[in-house]
Backbone as a printed PyTorch tensor [residue, N CA C, xyz], in Angstrom:
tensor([[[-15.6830, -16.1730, -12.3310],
         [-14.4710, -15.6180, -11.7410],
         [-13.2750, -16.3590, -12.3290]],

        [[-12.2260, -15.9240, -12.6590],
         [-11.0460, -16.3290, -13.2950],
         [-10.2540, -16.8130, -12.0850]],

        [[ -8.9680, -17.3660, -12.5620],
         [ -7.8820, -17.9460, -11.4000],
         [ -6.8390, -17.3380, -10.7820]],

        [[ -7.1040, -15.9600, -11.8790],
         [ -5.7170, -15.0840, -10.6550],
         [ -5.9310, -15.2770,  -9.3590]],

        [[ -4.5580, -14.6450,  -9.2290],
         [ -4.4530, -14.5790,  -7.4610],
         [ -5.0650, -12.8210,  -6.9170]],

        [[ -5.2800, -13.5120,  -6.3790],
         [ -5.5030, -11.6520,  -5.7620],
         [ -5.2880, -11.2590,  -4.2670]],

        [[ -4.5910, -10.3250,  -3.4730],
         [ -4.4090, -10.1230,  -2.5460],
         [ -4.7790,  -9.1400,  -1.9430]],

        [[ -4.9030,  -8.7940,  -0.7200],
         [ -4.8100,  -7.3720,  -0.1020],
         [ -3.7940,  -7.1910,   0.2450]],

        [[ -3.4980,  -5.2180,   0.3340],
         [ -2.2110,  -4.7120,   1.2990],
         [ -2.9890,  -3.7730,   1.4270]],

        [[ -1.9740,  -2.6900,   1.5060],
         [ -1.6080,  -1.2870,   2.3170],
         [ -0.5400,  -0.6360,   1.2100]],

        [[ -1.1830,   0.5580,   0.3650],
         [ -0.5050,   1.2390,  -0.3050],
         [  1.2320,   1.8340,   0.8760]],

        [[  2.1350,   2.1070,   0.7050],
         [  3.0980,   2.1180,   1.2850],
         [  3.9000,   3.3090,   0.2640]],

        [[  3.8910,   3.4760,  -0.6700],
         [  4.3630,   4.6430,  -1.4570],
         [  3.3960,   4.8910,  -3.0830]],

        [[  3.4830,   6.2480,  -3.3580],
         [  3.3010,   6.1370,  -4.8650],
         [  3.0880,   7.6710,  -5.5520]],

        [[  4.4490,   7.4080,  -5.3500],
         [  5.7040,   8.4510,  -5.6180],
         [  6.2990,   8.3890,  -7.4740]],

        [[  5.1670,   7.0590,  -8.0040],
         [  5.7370,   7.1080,  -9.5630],
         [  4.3040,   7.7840,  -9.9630]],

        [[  4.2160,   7.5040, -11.2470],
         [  3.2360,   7.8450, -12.1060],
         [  3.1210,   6.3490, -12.7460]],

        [[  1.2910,   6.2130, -12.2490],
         [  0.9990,   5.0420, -12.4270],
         [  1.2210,   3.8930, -11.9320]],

        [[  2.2530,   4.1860, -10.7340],
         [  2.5540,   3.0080,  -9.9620],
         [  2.4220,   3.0980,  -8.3800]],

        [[  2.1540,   2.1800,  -7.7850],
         [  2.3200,   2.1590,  -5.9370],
         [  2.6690,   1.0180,  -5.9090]],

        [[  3.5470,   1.1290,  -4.6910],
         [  4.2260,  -0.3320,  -4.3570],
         [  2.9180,  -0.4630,  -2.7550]],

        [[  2.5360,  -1.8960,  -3.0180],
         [  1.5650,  -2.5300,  -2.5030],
         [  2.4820,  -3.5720,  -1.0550]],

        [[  2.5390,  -2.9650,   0.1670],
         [  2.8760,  -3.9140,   0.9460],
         [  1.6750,  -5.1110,   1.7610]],

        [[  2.2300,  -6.1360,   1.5030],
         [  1.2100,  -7.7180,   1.8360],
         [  1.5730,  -7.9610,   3.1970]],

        [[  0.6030,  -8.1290,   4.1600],
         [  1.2680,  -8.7520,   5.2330],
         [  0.9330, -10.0430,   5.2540]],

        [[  1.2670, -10.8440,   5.8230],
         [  0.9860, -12.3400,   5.8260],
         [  1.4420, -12.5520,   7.7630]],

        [[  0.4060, -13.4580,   7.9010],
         [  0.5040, -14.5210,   9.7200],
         [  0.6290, -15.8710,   9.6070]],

        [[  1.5890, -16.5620,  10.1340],
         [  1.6320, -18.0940,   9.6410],
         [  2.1740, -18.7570,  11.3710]],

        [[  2.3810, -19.9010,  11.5830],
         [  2.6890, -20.4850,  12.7410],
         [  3.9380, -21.2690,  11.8490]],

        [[  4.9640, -21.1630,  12.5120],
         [  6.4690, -21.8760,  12.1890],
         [  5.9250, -23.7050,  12.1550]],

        [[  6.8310, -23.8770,  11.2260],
         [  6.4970, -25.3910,  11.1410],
         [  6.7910, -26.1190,  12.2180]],

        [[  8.4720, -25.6130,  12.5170],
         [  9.4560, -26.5570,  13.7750],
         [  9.1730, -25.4050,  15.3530]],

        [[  8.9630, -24.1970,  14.9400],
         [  8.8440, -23.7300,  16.7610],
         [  7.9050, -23.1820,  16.7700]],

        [[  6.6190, -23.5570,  16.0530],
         [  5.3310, -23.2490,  16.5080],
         [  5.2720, -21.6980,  17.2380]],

        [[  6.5200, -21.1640,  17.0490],
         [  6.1380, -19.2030,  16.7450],
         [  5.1230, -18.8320,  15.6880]],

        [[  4.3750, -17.4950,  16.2750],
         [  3.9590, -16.6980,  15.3740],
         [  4.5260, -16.1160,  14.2450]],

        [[  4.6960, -15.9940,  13.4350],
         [  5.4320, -15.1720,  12.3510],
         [  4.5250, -13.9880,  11.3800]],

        [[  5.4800, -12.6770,  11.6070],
         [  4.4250, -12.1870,  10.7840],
         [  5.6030, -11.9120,   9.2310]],

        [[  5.1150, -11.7530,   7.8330],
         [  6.2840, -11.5660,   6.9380],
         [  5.4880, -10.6300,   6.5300]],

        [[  6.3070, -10.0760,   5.5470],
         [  5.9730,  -9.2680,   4.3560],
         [  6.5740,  -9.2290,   2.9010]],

        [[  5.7060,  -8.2900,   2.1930],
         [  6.0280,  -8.2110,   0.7280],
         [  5.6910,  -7.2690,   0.4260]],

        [[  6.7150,  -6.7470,  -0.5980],
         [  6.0470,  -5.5650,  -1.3890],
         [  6.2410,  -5.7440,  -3.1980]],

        [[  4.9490,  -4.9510,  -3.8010],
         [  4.4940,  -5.5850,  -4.5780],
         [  4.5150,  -4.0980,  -5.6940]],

        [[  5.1930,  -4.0840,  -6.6250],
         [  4.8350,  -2.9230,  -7.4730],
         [  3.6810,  -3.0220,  -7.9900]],

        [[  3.0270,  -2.3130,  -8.0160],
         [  1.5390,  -2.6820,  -8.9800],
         [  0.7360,  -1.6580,  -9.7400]],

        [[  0.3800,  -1.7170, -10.9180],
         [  0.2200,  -0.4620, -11.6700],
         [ -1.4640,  -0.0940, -11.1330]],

        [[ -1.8360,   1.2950, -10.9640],
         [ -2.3700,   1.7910, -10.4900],
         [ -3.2760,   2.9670, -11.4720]],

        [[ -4.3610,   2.6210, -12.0250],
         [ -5.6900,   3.4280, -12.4780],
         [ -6.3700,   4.4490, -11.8690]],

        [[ -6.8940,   3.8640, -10.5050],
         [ -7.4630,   4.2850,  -9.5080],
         [ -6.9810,   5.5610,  -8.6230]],

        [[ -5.9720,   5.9170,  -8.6690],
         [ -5.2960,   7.0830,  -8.4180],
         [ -4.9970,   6.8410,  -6.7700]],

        [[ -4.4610,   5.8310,  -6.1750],
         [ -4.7880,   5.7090,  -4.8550],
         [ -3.5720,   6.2860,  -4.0310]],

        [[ -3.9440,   6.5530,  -2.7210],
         [ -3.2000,   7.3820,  -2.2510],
         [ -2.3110,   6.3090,  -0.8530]],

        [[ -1.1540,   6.7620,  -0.3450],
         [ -0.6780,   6.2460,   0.9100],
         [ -1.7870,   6.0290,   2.3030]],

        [[ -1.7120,   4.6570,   2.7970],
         [ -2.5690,   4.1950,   3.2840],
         [ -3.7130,   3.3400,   2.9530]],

        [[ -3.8770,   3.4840,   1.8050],
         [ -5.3250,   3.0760,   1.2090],
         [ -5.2600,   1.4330,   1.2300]],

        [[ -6.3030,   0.7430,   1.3630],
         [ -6.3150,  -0.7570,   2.0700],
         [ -6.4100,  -1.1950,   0.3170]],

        [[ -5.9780,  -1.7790,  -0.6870],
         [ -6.2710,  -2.7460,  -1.3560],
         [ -6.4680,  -3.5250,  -2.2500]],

        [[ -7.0120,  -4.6890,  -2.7820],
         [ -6.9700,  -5.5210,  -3.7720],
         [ -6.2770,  -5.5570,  -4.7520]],

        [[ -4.7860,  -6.2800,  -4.9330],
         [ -4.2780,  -6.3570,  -6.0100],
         [ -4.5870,  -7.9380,  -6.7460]],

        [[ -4.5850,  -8.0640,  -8.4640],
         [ -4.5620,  -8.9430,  -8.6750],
         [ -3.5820,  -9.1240, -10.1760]],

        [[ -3.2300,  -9.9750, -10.1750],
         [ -1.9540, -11.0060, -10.9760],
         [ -2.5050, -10.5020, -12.3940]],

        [[ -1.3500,  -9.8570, -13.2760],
         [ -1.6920,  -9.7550, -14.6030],
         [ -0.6180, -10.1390, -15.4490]],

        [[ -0.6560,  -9.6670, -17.1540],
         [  0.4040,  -9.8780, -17.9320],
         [  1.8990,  -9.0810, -17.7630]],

        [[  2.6860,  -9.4440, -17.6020],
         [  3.9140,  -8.2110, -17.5490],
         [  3.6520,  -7.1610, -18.0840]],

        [[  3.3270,  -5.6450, -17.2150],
         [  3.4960,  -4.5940, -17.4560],
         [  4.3820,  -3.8040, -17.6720]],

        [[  5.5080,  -4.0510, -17.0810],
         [  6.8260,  -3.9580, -17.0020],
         [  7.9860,  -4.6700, -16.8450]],

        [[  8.9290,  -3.8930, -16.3160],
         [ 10.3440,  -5.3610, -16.0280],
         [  9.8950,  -5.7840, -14.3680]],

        [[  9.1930,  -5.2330, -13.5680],
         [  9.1150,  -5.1240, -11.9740],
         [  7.2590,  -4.8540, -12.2390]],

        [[  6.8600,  -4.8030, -12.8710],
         [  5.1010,  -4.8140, -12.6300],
         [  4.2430,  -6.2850, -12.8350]],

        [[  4.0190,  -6.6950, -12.3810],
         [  3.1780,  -7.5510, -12.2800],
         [  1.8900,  -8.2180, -11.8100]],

        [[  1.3250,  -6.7430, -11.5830],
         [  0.1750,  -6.8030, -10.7510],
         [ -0.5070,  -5.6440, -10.9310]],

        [[ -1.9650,  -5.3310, -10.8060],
         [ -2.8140,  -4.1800, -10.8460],
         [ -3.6760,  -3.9790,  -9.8490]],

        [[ -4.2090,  -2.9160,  -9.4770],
         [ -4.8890,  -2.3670,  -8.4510],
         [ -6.2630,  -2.8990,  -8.6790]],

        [[ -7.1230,  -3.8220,  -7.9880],
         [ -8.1090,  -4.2430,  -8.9980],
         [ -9.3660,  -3.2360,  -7.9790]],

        [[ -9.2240,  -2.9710,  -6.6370],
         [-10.3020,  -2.3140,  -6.0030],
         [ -9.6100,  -1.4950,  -5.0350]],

        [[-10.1130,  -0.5070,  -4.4680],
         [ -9.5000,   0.1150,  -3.2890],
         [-10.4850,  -0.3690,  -2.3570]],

        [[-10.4520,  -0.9820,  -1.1760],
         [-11.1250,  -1.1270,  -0.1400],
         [-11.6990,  -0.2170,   0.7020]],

        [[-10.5930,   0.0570,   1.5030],
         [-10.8080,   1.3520,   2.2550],
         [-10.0500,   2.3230,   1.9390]],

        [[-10.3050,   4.1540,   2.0840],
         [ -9.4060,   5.2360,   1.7390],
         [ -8.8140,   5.2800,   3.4700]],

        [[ -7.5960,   5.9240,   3.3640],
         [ -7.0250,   6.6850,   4.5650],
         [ -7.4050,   7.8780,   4.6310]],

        [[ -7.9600,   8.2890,   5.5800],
         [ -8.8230,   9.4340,   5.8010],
         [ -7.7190,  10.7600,   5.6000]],

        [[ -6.3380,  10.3760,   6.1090],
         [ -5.4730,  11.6790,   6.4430],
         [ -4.5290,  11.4170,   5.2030]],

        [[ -4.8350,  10.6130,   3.9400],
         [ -3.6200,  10.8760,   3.1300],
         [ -3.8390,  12.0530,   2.0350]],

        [[ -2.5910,  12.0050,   1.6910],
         [ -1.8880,  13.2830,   1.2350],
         [ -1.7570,  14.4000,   1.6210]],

        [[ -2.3440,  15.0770,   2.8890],
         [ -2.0000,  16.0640,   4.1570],
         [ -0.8580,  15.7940,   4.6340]],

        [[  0.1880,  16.4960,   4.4230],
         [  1.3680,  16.9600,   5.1670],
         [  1.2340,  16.9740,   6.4680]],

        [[  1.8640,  16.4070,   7.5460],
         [  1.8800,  16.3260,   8.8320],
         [  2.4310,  17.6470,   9.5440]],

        [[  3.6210,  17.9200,   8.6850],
         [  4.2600,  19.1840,   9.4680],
         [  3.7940,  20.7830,   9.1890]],

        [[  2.3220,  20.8270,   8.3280],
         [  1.6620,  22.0420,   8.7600],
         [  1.4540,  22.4220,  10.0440]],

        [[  0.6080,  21.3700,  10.7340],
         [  0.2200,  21.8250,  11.9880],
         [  1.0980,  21.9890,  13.1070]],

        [[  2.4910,  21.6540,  13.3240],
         [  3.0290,  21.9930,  13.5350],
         [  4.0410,  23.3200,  13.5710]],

        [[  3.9160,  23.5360,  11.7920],
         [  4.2780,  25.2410,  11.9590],
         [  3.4890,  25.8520,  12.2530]],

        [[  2.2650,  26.0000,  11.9620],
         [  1.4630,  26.5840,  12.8810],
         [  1.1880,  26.5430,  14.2870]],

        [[  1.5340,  26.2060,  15.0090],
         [  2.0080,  25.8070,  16.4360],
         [  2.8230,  27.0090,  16.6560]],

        [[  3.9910,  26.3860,  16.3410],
         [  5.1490,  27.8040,  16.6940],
         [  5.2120,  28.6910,  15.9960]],

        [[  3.8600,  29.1230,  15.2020],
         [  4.3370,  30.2660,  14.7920],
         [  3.2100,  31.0770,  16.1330]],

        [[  2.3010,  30.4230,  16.2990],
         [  1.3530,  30.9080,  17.1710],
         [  2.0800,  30.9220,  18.7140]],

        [[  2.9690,  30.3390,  18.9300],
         [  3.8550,  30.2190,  20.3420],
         [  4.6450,  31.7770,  19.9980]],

        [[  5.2700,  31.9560,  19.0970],
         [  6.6060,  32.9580,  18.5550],
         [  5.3520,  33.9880,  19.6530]],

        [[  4.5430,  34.1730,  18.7690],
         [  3.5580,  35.5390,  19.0000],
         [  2.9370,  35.8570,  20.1710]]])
């Protein structure tokens, strides 16, 4: 195994060609007020795998792909069962079945 870094997210858009921006969540405890903290990141990352919004995963650290790429899709974890279905079908269908 090599030394990249590699992370998980949550696909969050991928709206380019060849690209999804990868959001990271991270949980840490504050140094001085011992709060929870949750942060985030988002991560452009070039994309093979064809993955869709929602999809859980694995990015890892590569050579500059671009001016903003720096990372690749290395596995998809889990799929989102409901991506790329439009939400507001079932809804027109609703009222069109109410109209009638």
């Amino acid at each position: 195994m090599n030394t990249r870094r590699r992370l998980t997210g949550v696909v969050i858009s991928n709206s380019m060609e060849k690209t999804v921006i990868v959001e990271v969540t991270r949980t840490y405890q504050h140094r001085l007020y011992k709060k929870v903290v949750n942060s985030r990141k988002r991560y452009m990352t070039h994309d093979e795998l064809g993955c869709q919004i929602g999809d859980h995963v694995r990015i890892v650290e590569s050579q500059p792909i671009s001016r903003r790429k720096r990372w690749i899709v290395e596995e998809i974890l889990r799929r989102d069962i409901g991506a790329g279905v439009p939400e507001f079908e079932d809804t027109v269908a609703e009222n069109v079945e109410a109209e009638v």
